[in-house]
NUTORVEX-934606 format. One line per field, with one value per residue (C-alpha): residue number from 1; residue in one letter; x, y, z. Coordinates in steps of 0.001 Angstrom, whole numbers. Example, Ala and Ser with C-alpha at 12.3 -4.5 7.8 and 13.67 -1.06 7.14 Angstrom:
# NUTORVEX-934606
seq <- c(1, 2)
type <- c(a, s)
c1 <- c(12300, 13670)
c2 <- c(-4500, -1060)
c3 <- c(7800, 7140)
//
This chain:
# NUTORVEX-934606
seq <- c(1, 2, 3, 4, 5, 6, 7, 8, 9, 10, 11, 12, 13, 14, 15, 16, 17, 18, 19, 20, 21, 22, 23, 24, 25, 26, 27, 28, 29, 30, 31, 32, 33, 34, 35, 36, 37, 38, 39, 40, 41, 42, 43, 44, 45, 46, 47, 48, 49, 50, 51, 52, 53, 54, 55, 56, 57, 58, 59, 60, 61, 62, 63, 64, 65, 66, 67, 68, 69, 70, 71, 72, 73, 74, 75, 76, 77, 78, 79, 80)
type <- c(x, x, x, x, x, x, x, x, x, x, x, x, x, x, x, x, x, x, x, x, x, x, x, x, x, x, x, x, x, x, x, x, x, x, x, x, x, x, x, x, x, x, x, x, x, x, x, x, x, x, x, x, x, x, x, x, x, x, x, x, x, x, x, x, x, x, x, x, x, x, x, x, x, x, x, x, x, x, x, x)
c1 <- c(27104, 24099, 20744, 21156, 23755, 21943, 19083, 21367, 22433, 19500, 18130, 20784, 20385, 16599, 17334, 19624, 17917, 14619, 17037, 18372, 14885, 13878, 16356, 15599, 11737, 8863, 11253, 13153, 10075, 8730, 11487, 12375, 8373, 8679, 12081, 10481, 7421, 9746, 11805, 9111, 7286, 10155, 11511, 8149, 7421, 10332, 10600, 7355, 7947, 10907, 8674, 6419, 2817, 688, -2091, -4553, -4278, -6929, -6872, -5342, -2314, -2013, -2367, 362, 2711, 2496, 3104, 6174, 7221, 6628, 8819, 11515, 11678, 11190, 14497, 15742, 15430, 16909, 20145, 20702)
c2 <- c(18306, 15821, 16827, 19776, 21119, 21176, 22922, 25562, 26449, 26125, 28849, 30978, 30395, 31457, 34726, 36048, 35957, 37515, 40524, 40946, 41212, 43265, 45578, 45866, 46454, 45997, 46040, 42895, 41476, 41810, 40339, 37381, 36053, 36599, 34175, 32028, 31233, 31363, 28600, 26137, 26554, 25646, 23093, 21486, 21726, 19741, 16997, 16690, 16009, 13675, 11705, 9425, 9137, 6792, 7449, 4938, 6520, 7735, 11425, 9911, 8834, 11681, 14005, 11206, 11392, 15554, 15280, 13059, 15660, 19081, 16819, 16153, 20110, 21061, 19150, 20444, 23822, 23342, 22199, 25683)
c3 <- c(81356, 80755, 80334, 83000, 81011, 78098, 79550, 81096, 77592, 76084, 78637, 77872, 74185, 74336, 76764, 74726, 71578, 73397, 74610, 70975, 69910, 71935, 71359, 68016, 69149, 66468, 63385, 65006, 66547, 62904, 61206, 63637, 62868, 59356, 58698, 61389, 59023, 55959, 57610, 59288, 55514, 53664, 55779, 56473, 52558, 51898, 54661, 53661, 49753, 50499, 53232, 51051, 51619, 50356, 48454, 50068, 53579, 55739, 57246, 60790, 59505, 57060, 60398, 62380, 59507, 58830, 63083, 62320, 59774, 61969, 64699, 62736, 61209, 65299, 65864, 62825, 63928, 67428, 66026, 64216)
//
């Protein structure tokens, strides 16, 4: 259990879905990066139109916020 436990699975997790790619080769290699971008675009494009900005901002918060954002889509993503 605990943190270790987690990690064990997590390991696990992440080895078998590199074998199942590679068993499919190029086409699954292929496909797996292509619904990876479609997902991390999507997701990112919405947290980031529900996330309010404002409009009198400078560009290093902007960056901090979209880095709050790409976090919370991360986690997101590591739940599925």
């Amino acid at each position: 259990g605990g943190t270790v436990g987690w990690w064990r699975d997590y390991n696990a997790r992440v080895k078998d879905m590199a074998s199942q790619i590679k068993a499919l080769g190029l086409a699954g290699f292929t496909a797996y990066g292509i619904f990876n971008t479609a997902y991390y675009t999507l997701a990112f494009t919405t947290a980031w139109s529900i996330r309010s900005v404002p409009a009198n901002i400078g560009i290093a918060a902007t960056w901090r916020i979209a880095g709050e954002v790409m976090a919370l889509v991360w986690a997101g993503s590591q739940v599925t």
